[in-house]
C-alpha positions, 0 to 999 in steps of 0.5 A: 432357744425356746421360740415361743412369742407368749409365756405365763409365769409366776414371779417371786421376790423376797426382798432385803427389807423381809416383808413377806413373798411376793408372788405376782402371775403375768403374761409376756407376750412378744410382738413386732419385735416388742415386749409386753406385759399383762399383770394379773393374780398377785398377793404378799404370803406373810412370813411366819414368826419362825422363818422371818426371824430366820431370814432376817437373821440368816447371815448370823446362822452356821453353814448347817443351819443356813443350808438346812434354811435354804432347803426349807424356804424353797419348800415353803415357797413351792407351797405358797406358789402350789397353793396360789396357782390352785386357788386362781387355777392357773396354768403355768410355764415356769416360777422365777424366783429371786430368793432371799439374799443372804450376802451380798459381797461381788468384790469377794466373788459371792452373792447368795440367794436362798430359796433352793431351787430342786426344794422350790421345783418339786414343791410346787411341780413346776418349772424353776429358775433361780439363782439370777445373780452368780453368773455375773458375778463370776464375769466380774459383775456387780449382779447387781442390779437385774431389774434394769433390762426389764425397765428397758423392754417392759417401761422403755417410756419412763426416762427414770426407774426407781425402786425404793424397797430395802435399798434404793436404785435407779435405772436410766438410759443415758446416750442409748446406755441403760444405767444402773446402780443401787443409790442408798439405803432405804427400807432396811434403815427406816424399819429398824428405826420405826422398830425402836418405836414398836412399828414394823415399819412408819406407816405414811411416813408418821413417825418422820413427819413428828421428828426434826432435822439433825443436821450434823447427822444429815452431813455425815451420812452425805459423806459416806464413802460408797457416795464417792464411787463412780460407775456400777455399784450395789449395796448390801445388808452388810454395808448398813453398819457404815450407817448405823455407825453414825446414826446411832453413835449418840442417842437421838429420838427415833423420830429425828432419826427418821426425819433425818434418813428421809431427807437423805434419801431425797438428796442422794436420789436427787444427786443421781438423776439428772434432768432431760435437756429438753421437756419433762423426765417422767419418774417410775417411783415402785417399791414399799417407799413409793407409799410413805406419804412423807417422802413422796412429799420431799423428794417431789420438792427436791426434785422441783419442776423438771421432773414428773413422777407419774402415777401409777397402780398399787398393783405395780408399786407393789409388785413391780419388782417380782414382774420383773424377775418373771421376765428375766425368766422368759429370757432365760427360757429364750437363751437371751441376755438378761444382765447387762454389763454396763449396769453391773460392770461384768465383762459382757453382757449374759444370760443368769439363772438356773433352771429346774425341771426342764 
């Protein structure tokens, strides 16, 4: 068990939604038996044309060009991070690294991360951990989600986290349990849509506001089975095509389409969280979606008076997410568990990740 009470690191994630790296320095310190955060130097690396067309298209690629991505993108990263620690001259404990998922099938025993970690070490000369995921899956997990502990030791505060980035999810305590699972679809149904209009994504939630409500559409996409599965439960780039079934069975106006999607969204997160039975739930909104306009508009009017979303900085819209991992990290570092069973439905509660250079 490493003792140490305070540790900087470099988080990164790469999200399903393909917007670029996030790479955010922070410093945890423990205290009193309490964690805190500082969140300093951070910025999103932008893809290259090549490896972003890769990484979006990595489920489709061969065994060989999908290891030969993985040992590339590693090395991108190490240099991304080699250059950003240069840049604010940092001094570094370790890189946690999400990496980019590739698939995403617990009930098949698999979740793939890419983003080698050896490539990812030697690239950057530094400490890595990797691979946050597989461990919990082989319990039986979902390994997913991983951001809930960080929500419980970083924004125990806050009674609702969501996320809204490729996918939407949550994380509460209910009856001193912390509670998690992925809701809905997000970022990854909202990009493809804006696409058809020449958008890489519906800046402020513009092209949404223009469209109109298809109501058959907003019915069927309710009734989608995974909204019927009760307990831990994640979604996957994979489980896009039970939307993309019903949205594009018939031609609709992308706008339509969009304005449709928002307010299902709305209703699902609604459906997922319940109000405190006495005062104001506060509500951490993070993630990409926390900036479209539009939405933020509906679900404040879905969620009505009983809960508050509390503002917070851009900074940790942003990068909230690769915060976190930096802090699974620390606790892989520290042998402590850093997935929780009853969020991801393993049998126990563990400690992922692989580590590099140590």
């Amino acid at each position: 068990m490493d003792p140490r009470s305070s540790y900087k690191m470099i988080g990164l994630m790469s999200g399903t939604s393909g917007d670029g790296l996030d790479i955010a320095y922070c410093d945890f310190h423990f205290d009193n038996g309490k964690w805190s955060y500082d969140l300093h130097e951070h910025e999103t690396i932008g893809f290259s044309e090549s490896i972003g067309k890769l990484l979006m298209g990595a489920h489709e690629l061969s065994a060989l060009e999908l290891s030969v991505l993985d040992v590339t993108f590693g090395k991108w990263m190490g240099e991304q991070v080699r250059f950003f620690v240069g840049k604010h001259g940092l001094n570094i404990d370790a890189v946690a690294s999400h990496g980019h998922t590739v698939f995403h099938q617990p009930d098949k025993g698999l979740s793939l991360q890419i983003g080698n970690g050896w490539a990812l070490h030697k690239s950057c000369g530094l400490p890595v951990i990797n691979d946050f995921r597989m461990l919990d899956v082989q319990l039986g997990g979902q390994g997913a989600p991983l951001v809930p502990i960080g929500d419980r030791l970083l924004f125990g505060d806050f009674d609702y986290c969501i996320n809204l980035g490729g996918i939407a999810n949550v994380s509460m305590e209910y009856a001193g349990i912390r509670l998690a699972f992925d809701i809905c679809p997000f970022n990854l149904l909202l990009n493809h849509f804006a696409g058809l209009k020449g958008k890489a994504f519906d800046e402020d939630g513009f092209l949404a506001r223009s469209g109109k409500l298809i109501p058959d559409i907003l019915e069927q996409l309710n009734q989608v089975r995974y909204y019927d599965i009760q307990g831990s439960k994640s979604l996957g780039r994979e489980d896009m095509d039970q939307f993309l079934d019903i949205l594009e069975e018939n031609p609709r106006k992308p706008e339509d389409i969009l304005h449709t999607l928002l307010h299902h969204y709305a209703f699902q997160i609604k459906s997922s969280i319940k109000p405190l039975e006495k005062g104001i739930a506060k509500v951490l909104i993070t993630g990409g979606g926390a900036f479209n306009l539009y939405f933020m508009e509906i679900l404040a009017s879905a969620l009505g008076s009983s809960f508050k979303i509390v503002p917070v900085s851009k900074s940790l819209i942003n990068y909230k997410e690769a915060l976190i991992f930096a802090f699974l990290g620390v606790l892989r570092l520290r042998g402590e568990n850093n997935c929780l069973y009853t969020v991801t439905g393993a049998s126990r509660d563990n400690c992922g990740g692989v580590v590099y250079g140590l």
